[in-house]
C-alpha positions in Angstrom: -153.4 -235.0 -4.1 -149.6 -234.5 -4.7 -148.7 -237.8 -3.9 -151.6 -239.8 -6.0 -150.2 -237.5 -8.8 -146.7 -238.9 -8.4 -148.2 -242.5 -8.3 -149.3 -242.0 -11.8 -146.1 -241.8 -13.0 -144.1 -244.4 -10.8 -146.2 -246.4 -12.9 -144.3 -246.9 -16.0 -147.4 -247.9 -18.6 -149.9 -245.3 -17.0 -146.7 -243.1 -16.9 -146.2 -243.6 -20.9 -149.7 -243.1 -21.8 -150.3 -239.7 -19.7 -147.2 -238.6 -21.6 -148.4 -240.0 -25.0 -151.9 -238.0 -24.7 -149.7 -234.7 -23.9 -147.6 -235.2 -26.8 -150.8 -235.6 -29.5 -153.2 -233.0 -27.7 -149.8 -230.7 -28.0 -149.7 -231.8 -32.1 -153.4 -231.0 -32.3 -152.5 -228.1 -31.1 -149.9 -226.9 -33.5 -151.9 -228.2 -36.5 -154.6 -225.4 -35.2 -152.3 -222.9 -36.0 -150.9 -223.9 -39.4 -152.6 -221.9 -42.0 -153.7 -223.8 -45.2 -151.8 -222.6 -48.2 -152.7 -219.9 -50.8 -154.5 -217.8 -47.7 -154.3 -214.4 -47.5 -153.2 -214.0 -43.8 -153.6 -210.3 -43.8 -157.6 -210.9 -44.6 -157.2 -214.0 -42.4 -156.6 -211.4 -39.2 -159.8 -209.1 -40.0 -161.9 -211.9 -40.4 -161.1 -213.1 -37.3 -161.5 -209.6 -35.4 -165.4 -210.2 -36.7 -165.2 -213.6 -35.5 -165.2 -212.4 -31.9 -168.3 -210.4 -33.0 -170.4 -213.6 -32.9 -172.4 -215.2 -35.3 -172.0 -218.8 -36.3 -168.6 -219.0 -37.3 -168.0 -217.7 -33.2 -170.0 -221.2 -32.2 -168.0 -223.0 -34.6 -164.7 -221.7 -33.1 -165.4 -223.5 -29.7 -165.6 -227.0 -31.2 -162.4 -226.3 -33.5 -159.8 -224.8 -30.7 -159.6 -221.4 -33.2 -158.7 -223.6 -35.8 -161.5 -222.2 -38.0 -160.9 -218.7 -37.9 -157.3 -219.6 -38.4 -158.1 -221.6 -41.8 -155.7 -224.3 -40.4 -155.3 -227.6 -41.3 -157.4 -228.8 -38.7 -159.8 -226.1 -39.1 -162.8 -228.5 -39.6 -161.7 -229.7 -36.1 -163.2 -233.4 -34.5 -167.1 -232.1 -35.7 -167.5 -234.1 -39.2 -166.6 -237.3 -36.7 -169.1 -236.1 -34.1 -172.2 -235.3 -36.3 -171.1 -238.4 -38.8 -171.1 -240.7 -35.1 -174.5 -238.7 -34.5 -175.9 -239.8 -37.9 -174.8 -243.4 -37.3 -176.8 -243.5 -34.0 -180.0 -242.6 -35.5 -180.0 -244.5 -38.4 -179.6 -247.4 -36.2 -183.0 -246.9 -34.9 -184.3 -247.4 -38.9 -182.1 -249.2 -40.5 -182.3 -252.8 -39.7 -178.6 -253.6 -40.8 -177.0 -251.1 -38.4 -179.3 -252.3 -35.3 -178.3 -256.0 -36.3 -174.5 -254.8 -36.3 -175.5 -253.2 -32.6 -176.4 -256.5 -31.5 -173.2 -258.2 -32.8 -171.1 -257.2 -29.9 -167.4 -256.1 -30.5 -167.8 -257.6 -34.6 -170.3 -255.5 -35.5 -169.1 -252.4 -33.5 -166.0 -252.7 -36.0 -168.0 -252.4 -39.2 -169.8 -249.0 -37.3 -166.9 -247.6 -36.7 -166.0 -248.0 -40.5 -168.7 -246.7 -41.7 -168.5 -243.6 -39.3 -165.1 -243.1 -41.0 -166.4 -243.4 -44.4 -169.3 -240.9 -43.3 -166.6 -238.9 -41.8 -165.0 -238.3 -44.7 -167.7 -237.1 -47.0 -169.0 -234.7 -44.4 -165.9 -233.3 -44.1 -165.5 -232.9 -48.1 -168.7 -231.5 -48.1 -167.9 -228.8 -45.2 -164.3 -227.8 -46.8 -165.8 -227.3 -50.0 -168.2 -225.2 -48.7 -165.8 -223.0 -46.5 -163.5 -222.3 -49.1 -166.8 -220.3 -51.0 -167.5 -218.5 -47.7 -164.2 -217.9 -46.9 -163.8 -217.1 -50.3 -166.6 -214.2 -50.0 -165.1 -212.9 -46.9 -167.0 -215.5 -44.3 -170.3 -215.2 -46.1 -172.8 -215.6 -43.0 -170.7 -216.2 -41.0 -170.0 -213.5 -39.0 -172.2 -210.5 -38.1 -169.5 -208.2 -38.9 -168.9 -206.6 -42.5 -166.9 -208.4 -44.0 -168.2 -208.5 -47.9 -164.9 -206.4 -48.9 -162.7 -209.6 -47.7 -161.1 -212.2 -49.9 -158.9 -215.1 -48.0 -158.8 -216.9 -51.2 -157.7 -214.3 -54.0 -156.3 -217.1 -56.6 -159.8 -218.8 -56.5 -159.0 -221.1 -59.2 -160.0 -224.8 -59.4 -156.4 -226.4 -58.6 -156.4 -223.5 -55.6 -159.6 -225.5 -54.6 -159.0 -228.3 -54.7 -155.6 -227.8 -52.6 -157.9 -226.5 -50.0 -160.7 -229.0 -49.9 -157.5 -232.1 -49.9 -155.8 -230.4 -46.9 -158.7 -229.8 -45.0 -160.2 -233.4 -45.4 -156.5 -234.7 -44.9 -156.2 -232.8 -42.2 -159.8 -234.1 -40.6 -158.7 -238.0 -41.5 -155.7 -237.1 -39.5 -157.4 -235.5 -36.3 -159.7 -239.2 -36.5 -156.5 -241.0 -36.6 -155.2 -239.3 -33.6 -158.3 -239.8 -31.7 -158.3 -243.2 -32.4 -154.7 -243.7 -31.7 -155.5 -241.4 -28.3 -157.7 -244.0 -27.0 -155.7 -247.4 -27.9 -152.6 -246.1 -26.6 -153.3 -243.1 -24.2 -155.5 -242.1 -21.2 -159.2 -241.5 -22.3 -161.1 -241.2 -25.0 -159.0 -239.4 -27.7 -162.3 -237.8 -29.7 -163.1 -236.4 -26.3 -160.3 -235.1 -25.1 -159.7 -233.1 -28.5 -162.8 -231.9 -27.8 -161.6 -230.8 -24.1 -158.6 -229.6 -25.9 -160.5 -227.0 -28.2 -162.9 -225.6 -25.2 -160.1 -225.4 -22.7 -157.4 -223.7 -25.5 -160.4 -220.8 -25.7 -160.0 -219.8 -21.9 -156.9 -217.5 -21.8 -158.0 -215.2 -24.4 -161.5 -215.4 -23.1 -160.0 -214.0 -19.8 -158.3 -211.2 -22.0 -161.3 -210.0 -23.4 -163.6 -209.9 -20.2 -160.5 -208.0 -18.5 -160.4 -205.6 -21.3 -164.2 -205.0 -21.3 -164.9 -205.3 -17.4 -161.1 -205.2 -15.4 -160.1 -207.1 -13.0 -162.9 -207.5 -11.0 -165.2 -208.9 -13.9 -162.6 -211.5 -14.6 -163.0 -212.1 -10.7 -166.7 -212.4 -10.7 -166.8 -214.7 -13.8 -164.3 -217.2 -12.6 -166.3 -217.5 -9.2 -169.5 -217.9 -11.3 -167.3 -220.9 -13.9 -166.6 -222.1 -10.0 -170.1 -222.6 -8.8 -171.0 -224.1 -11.9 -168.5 -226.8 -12.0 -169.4 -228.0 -9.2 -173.1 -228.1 -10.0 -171.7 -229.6 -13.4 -170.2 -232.4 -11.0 -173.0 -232.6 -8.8 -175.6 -233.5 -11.8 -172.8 -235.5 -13.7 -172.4 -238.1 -10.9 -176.1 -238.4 -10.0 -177.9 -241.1 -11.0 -181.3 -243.2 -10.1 -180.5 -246.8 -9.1 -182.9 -249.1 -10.2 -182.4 -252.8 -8.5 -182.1 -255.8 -10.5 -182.7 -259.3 -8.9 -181.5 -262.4 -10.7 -183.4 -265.9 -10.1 -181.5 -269.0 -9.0 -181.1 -271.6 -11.6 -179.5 -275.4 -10.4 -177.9 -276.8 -12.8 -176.5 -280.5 -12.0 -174.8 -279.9 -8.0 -173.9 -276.0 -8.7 -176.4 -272.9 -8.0 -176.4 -270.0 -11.0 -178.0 -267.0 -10.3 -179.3 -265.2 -7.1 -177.3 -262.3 -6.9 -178.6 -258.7 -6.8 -177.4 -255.6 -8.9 -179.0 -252.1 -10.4 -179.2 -250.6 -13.6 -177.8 -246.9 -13.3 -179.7 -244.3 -15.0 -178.0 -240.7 -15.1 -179.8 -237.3 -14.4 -178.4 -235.9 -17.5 -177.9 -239.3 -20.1 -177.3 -237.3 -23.0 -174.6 -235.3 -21.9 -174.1 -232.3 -24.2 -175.5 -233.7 -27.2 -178.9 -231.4 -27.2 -177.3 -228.6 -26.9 -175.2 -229.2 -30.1 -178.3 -230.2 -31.9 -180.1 -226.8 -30.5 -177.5 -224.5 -31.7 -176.9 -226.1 -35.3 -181.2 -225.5 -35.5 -181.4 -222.1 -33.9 -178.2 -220.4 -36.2 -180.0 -222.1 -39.6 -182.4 -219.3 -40.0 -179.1 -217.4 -40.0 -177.2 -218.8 -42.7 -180.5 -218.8 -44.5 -181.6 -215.4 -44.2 -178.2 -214.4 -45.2 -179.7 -215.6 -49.2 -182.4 -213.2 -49.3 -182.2 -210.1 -50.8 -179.9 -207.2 -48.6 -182.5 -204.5 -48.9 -186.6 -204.2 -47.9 -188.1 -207.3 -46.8 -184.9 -208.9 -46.7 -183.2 -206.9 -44.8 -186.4 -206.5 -42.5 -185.9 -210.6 -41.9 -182.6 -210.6 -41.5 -182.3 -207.6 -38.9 -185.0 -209.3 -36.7 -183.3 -213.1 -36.7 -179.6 -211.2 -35.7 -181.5 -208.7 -32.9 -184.1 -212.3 -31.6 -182.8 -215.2 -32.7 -178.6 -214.6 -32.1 -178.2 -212.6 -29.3 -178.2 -214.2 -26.0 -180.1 -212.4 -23.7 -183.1 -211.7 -26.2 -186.3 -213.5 -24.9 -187.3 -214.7 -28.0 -183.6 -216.3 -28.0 -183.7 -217.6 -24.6 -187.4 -219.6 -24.8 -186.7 -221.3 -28.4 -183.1 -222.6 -27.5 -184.5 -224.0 -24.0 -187.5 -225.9 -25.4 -185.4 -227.2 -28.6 -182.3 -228.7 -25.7 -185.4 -229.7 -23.8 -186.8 -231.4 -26.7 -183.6 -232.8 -28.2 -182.6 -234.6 -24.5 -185.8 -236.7 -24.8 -185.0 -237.5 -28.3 -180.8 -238.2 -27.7 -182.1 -240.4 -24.1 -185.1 -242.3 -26.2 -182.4 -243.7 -29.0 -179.6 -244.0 -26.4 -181.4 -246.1 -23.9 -184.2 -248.5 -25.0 -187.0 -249.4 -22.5 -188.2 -252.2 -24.6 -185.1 -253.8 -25.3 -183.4 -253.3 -21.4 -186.7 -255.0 -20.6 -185.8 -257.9 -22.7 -183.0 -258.3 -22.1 -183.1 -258.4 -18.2 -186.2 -261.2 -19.4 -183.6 -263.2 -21.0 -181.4 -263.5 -18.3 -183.5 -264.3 -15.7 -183.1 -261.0 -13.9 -186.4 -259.0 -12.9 -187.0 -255.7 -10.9 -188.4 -256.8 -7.6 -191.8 -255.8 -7.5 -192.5 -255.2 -11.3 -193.5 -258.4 -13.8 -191.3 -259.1 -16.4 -192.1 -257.9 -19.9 -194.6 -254.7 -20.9 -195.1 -254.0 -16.9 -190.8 -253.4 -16.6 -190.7 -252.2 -20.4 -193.8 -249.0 -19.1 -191.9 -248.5 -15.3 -188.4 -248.0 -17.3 -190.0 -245.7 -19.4 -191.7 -244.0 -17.2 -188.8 -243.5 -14.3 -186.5 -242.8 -17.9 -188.8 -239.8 -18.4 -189.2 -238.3 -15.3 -185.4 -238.3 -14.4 -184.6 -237.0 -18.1 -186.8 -233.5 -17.1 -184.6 -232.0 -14.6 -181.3 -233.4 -16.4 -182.8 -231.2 -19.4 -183.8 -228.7 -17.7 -180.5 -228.1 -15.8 -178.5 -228.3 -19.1 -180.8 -225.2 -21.0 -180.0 -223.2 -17.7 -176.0 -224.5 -17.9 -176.4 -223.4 -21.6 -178.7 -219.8 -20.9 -178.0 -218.3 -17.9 -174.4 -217.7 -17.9 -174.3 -216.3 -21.7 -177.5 -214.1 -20.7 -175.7 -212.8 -18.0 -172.4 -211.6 -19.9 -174.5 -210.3 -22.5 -176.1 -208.0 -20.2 -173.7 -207.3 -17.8 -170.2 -206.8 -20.1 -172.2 -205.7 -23.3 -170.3 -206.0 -26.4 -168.0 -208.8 -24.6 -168.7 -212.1 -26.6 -167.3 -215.1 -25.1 -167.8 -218.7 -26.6 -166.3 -220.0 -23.0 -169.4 -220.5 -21.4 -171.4 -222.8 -20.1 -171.7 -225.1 -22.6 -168.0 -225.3 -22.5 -167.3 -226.1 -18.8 -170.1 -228.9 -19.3 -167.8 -230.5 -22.2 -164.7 -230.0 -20.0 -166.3 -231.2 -16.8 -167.6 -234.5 -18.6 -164.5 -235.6 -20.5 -162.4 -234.6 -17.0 -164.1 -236.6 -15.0 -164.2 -239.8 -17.5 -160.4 -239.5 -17.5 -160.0 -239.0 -14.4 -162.0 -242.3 -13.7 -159.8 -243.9 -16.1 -156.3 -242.7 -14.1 -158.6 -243.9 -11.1 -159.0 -247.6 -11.7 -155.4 -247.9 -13.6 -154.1 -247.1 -9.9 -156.5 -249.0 -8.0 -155.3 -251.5 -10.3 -152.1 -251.6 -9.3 -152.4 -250.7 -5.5 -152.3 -247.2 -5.6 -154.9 -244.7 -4.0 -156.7 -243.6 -6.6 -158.2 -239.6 -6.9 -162.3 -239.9 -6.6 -162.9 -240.9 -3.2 
C-alpha cells in the first residue's frame, strides 16, 4: 500500500492533480468558516449550541461541512447544485427538449450543464433569502431548541439584505466553479468530493461529543460499528448483476463486424444516496410547516406530536415512514436513471441481443423486471444504512445527536471509492500497480 502511494506521486500529472484537489478541498474549507458580514457572532455561537440539538438545520449541517450554522460564505454549501442537477434529471423525462439534448451526446450535455447553473443560481437566491428571515428570527424552525430570543441579523435593513443574499449566492457560484474546476484539473469528481469533504470535516467533533456523552469506550463501540458498515457499504457498492450482451456478425465487403460478447452491469444499489436525500427533505416538511401554526392548543398539540414521531430517530412512527419513502424514492431515482425501453433499443440498433430473450418488448419486460428485483434489496439495505445506526445512538447515548451516521459513511464510501478508481486506472495507465486488486 506504501509503495502504490509513492507511485502516485512519481507521477508528475497524477502528482499535480492529487495536490491540486488538496489545495481547493483546503479553500472550501476555509470559506466554511468565514462568517458573512453584519452577523452577530455572539448569537451566531448559541444558535449553533441548538443546532447540535437536531432539527432540520442539524441535517442541513451534514451536506454544508458546518458551513450553515457558521453563516459562512459557503453556508448554502454544494446542495442548490445537487437539487438543481436533481430537477434537471426529472424534467428530462417530460420535457421533450431536455431528452433531445440527452440524446445529443457531449453537445447537448454542454447546454444541461448550463442550464443546471442557471437553475443553480436561482435556488440558491431563493435559499439565501430565505435564511437571512430565519436566521433573522433566531433559526425559525430550524432548530428544536429555543431560540425565539436570538437575532444574527440585528441591522435587518434592505441594503443588510441584500449584502447577505449577494455573498451567499456568490459564494454558491464560487463552490460550482471549484467543483467544476476539481474535476477538469484534479482527481475525481469535484461536486462529490465537496460533498466527501463536508461529511468527513463532521467526524472529529462527532467523536467529541459521543466521548463526552458515553467515554471512551462508546467512541470504541461506535467506530467498530462505522467499521462493519463500511465494509458492508463496499460490499453492496461493488455488487452488481451482469447481464450478457451478444453482438451479431455483419460482413461487410472482405472484413467481419460484430461477434463479440459483453454485459450490461446493473448495480445492487443504482441510485446511490439520492433516496435518502429525497426522504429526509419530505419527512422534516411537516416540520418547517407546523412550525406556522399557532404556538398554543391545537397547534402546539401538532407540533409536539411531529418533534416526539416524526423527528426523533428511534420513534416507530419515524422509523416505518422514512423506510418506505427511501424505499419508494430508489424505484423512482432507478426508473428515470436507467430506461428499460430505451437500453432495449438501443442494444436493437446495434445489432446486440441478450442470448435467449427476442429483441424488442420481450428484452424491454426481462430488463424491467431483473431492474426491479435487484433495486429491492439495494433499497432495502440503504433504509437500514440510513435507520439502524441513528436508532441505535438514539437509544443507547440519549441526548447525543450525531449527523455522522450512516448516511454519511455511504456518501464517503461512494465518492472514495470512485476516486480511488480514478488514481487506479491513471497508474495502470502508466505501468504502475494500481490500489483495487
Amino acid at each position: 500500500m506504501l509503495t502504490n502511494l509513492k507511485n502516485i506521486f512519481k507521477v508528475q500529472d497524477l502528482r499535480n492533480k492529487v495536490l491540486f484537489t488538496f489545495l481547493m478541498i483546503a479553500l472550501y474549507r476555509l470559506g466554511a468558516h468565514l462568517p458573512v458580514p453584519g452577523i452577530d457572532t455572539a448569537a451566531l455561537k448559541q444558535l449553533k449550541s441548538q443546532a447540535d440539538s437536531g432539527g432540520v438545520l442539524a441535517f442541513l449541517k451534514l451536506f454544508s461541512g458546518g458551513g450553515l450554522t457558521n453563516f459562512a460564505i459557503f453556508a448554502l454549501g454544494i446542495m442548490p447544485y445537487i437539487t438543481a442537477s436533481i430537477i434537471m434529471q426529472i424534467l428530462g423525462v417530460v420535457i421533450p427538449k431536455l431528452e433531445e439534448w440527452q440524446n445529443q451526446g457531449a453537445v447537448g450535455q454542454r447546454k444541461i450543464t448550463q442550464w443546471t447553473r442557471y437553475v443553480t443560481m436561482g435556488i440558491a437566491i431563493l435559499q439565501a433569502t430565505g435564511l437571512a428571515y430565519l436566521f433573522h428570527n433566531g433559526g425559525g424552525g430550524l432548530t428544536r431548541g429555543n431560540t425565539s430570543g436570538l437575532d444574527l441579523i440585528p441591522d435587518f435593513t434592505v441594503g443588510r439584505v441584500l449584502l447577505i443574499v449577494l455573498t451567499l449566492t456568490t459564494g454558491t457560484a464560487l463552490l460550482m466553479w471549484i467543483g467544476e474546476l476539481m474535476t477538469q484539473r484534479g482527481i475525481g469528481n469535484g461536486m462529490s468530493l465537496l460533498i466527501f469533504a463536508s461529511v468527513v470535516s463532521l467526524l472529529p467533533s462527532q467523536m467529541a461529543t459521543i466521548k463526552a456523552n458515553g467515554g471512551w469506550v462508546a467512541v470504541g463501540m461506535v467506530l467498530l460499528g462505522y467499521g462493519f458498515i463500511t465494509v458492508a457499504i463496499v460490499y453492496v457498492e461493488q455488487g452488481q448483476r451482469r447481464i450478457p450482451v451478444q453482438f451479431a456478425k455483419r460482413v461487410v465487403g472482405r472484413r467481419q463486424y460484430g461477434g463479440q460478447s459483453t454485459y450490461i452491469p446493473l448495480k445492487v444499489n443504482q441510485s446511490g444516496v439520492i433516496p435518502i436525500i429525497f426522504a429526509s427533505s419530505v419527512l422534516y416538511l411537516p416540520q418547517l410547516l407546523s412550525f406556522v401554526l399557532p404556538s398554543d392548543g391545537w397547534g402546539k398539540t401538532m407540533q409536539d406530536w411531529v418533534n416526539s414521531n416524526l423527528v426523533t430517530p428511534n420513534a416507530p412512527i419515524h422509523m416505518i415512514i422514512f423506510g418506505l419513502l427511501i424505499i419508494g424514492f430508489a424505484y423512482f431515482y432507478t426508473a428515470i436513471t436507467f430506461d428499460p425501453v430505451k437500453q432495449a433499443d438501443q442494444l436493437r440498433k446495434q445489432g446486440g441481443f441478450i442470448p435467449g430473450i427476442r429483441p424488442g418488448p420481450q428484452t424491454e419486460r426481462y430488463l424491467a423486471k431483473v431492474l426491479s428485483r435487484i433495486t429491492l434489496p439495494g433499497a432495502l439495505f440503504i433504509a437500514a444504512i440510513a435507520l439502524i445506526p441513528s436508532y441505535v445512538l438514539t437509544t443507547y447515548l440519549p441526548g447525543t445527536q450525531v449527523s455522522f451516521t450512516g448516511i454519511s459513511i455511504l456518501i464517503a464510501v461512494g465518492v472514495a471509492l470512485e476516486t480511488m478508481k480514478q488514481i487506479d486506472s491513471q497508474l495502470m495507465m502508466r505501468n504502475y500497480e494500481g490500489f483495487l486488486k
